[in-house]
N, C-alpha and C positions, 0 to 999 in steps of 0.2 A: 368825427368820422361820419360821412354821407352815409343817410342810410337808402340797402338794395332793395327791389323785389326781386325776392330769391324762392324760384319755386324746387321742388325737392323728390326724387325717384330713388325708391327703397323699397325693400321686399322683407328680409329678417331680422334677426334679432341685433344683429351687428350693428344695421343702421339706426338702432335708436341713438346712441348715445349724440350722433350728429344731429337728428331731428331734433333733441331735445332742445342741444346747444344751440339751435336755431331756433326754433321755437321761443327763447330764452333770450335772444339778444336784442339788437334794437333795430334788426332789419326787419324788413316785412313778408314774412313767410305767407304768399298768396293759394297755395295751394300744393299737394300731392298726390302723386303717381304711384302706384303699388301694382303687383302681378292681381291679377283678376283671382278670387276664392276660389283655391281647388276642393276638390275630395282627398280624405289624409282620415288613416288609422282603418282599424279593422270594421265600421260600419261605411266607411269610403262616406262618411258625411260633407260636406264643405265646410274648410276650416279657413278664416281670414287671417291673411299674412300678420304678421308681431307692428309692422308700419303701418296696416293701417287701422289695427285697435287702438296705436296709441296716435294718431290724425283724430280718431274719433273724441278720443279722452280730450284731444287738444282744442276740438268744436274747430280743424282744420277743413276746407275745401278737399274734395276727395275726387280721384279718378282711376278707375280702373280699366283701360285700355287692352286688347287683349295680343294689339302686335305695334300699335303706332305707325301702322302702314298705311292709312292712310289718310285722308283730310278730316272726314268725321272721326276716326281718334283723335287728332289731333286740335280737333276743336276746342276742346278743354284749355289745356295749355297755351293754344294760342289767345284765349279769351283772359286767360289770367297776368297776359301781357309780361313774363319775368325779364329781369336784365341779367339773372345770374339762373341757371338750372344747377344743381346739386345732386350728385349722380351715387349712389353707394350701396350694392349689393340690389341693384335693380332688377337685374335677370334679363334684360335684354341689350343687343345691337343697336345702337338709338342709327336713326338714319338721318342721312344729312338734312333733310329739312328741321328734326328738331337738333339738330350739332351747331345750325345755322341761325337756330330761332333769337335767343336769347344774346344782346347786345355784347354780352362780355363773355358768352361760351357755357360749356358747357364743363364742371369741374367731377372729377369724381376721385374719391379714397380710397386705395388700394394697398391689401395687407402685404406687401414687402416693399422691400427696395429694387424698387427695378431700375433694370432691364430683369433682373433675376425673378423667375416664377411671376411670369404673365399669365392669366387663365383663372378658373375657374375655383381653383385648392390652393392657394400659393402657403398657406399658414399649413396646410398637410405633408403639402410635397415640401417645406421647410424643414420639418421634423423627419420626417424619413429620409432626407438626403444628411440629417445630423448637422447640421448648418449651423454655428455659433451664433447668429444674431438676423434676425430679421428687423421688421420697422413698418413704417405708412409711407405713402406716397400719396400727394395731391398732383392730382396732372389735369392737364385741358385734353377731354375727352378728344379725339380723329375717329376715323371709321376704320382703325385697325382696330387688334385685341390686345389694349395695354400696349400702344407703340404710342401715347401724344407725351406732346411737351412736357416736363418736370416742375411745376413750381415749388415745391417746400418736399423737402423729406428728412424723418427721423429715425432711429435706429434704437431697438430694441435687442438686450442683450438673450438668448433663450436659456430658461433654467434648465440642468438638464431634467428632472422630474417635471417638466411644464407639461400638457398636455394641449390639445388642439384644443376646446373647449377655457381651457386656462388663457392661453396667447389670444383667441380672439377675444374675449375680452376686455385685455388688459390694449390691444390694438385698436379696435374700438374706440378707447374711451381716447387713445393717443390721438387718436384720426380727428376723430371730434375736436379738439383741443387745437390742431394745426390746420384745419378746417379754418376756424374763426381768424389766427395769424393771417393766412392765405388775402381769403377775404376780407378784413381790414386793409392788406394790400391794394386788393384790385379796388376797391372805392377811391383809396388813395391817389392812384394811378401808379405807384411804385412797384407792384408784382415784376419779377422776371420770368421769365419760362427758357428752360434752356433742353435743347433736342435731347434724348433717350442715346448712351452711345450704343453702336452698334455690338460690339463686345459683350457678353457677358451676358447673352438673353437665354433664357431658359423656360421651357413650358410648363403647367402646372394644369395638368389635367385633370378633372374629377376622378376622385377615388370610385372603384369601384367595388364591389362586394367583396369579389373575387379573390382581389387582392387585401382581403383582411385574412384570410386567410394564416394560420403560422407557419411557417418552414423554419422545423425545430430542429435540420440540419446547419438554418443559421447562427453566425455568431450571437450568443446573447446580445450585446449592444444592439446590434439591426432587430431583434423581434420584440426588446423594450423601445426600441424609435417605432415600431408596427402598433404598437399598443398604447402607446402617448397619442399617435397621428391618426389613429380610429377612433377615440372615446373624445366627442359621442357618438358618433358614426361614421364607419357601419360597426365598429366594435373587434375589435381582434379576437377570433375563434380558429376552435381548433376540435378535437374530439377526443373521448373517452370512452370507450367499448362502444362506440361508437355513434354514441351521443353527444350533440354539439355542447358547447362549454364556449360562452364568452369570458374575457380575459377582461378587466376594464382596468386592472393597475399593475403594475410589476415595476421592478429595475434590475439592470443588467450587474453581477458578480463576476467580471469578467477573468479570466485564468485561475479559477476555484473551483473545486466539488466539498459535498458537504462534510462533514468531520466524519471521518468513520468508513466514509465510503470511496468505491474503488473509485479511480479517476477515467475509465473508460465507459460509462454508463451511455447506454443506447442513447441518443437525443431524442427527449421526449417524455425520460423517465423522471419519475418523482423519486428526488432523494431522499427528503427531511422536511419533519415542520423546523422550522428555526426562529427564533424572532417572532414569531407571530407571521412567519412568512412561508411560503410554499416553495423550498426551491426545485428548479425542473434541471437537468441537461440539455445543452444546447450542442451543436456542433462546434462550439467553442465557447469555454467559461459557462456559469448558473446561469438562469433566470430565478429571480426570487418573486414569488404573485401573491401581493397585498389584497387584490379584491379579484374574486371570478364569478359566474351565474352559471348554474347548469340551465339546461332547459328547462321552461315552463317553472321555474324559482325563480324567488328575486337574489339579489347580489346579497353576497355574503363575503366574510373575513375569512381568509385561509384558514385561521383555527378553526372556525366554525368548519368547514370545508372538512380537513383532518378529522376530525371528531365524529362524522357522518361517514367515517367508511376506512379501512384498511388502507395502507398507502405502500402495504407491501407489495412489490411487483404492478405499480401501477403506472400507466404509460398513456401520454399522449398521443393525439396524431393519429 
């Protein structure tokens, strides 16, 4: 196999397992793109994106551009001459001059199978729409959002205890993996790309706080899909005399109340510790909550949780 120069645009922790895998083969990784050092946490310090600490580890060529709009950004890039750009979790629009730059295009990794959840959350809005199986997608980037060609895609099956946090990972390391397939193709000349059908496109919008919220008038099942698809953020909360309470683990007991109690409990209410578990009413079937935070605490075990305070007449929401 011909080897590429493959230059590489990444921003978190997602795209490492590709950088590595590049890093790691026998093509020629000339250089990396990353979002510019923000301010992040409660001294608003500047903290450098997860791509380009480990560029650095890797004694890789670095750039930090802060839109690619226009020629002096794109000077870098141009000067490190790639035949292949590798696109994964970069944070920006790339614009036609660099879509155009690179001899063989420009590829990027995307966590589902599209058409389904284009955008921003596809691995969040996967989980809250309760979706059986999501996957990767290598495509030739366009200057839509998630509309270019299809080269290679895999399918992952969702556990239903997975969390957001769990699937990118495990997506991740899948992406990486058919990343390299891809790529051995296009050296080869044998890659296909076949068009996005029109059917079946769905958006996937960033989550927003808002919506972690819980509505504990929902069925159980919907507010453990709320609590898989926030953790790690923004976290699924809710309140307690009216004190926020994040939720970081539960699963849905659907058409159940707990032993002992009436089957019309307010939703919201605390039944029982059980199992080791917290169960709450929902507008339909339990929630049982493995791990919660009150504020200003760290996360704890519902035992522990019960054990710090009476659970007679105690209500969410």
């Amino acid at each position: 196999m011909s080897s590429l120069r493959i230059a590489f645009a990444g921003t978190p922790e997602f795209a490492l397992p590709a950088l590595d895998a590049l890093a790691a083969s026998t093509h020629q990784l000339v250089g990396v793109l990353t979002q510019p050092d923000r301010p992040a946490g409660r001294g608003r310090a500047l903290r450098q994106s997860a791509v380009k600490q480990r560029a650095l580890e890797l004694g890789l060529a670095l750039a930090q551009p802060e839109r690619l709009a226009n020629e002096a950004e794109l000077a870098q890039l141009r000067a490190w001459q790639p035949e292949l750009l590798v696109v994964v979790a970069y944070g920006l629009l790339l614009p036609r001059a660099v879509l155009e730059l690179p001899r063989l295009g420009c590829l990027n990794i995307h966590a589902s199978l599209l058409p389904r959840w284009r955008g921003a959350a596809p691995i969040q809005r996967a989980l809250l729409a309760g979706d059986a199986e999501t996957g990767v997608t290598i495509m030739r980037l366009d200057q839509g959002l998630d509309t270019g060609p299809i080269l290679a895609q895999r399918s992952l099956a969702i556990d239903e205890n997975a969390t957001s946090a769990a699937l990118l990972s495990q997506l991740a390391q899948l992406g990486a993996e058919l990343l390299l397939e891809v790529i051995a193709a296009l050296a080869a000349g044998t890659a296909e790309a076949r068009a996005q059908p029109a059917e079946g496109a769905t958006h996937a919008a960033k989550l927003a706080k808002s919506e972690a919220l819980i509505d504990w008038g929902a069925p159980a099942g919907q507010v453990a899909r709320l609590v898989r698809a926030c953790n790690p953020w923004p976290v699924a909360h809710t309140l307690l005399r009216g004190e926020p309470v994040r939720i970081w683990e539960a699963q849905a007991l659907p058409g159940r109340a707990a032993p002992g109690q009436a089957t019309g409990a307010a939703p919201g209410s605390v039944l029982a510790l059980e199992g080791g578990r917290l169960l709450v009413a929902c507008g339909a079937g339990v929630l049982a909550i493995g791990q919660l935070q009150c504020a200003g605490r760290r996360v704890v075990g519902a035992s522990d949780f019960a054990h710090a305070r009476p659970l007679d007449d105690l209500r969410f929401g």
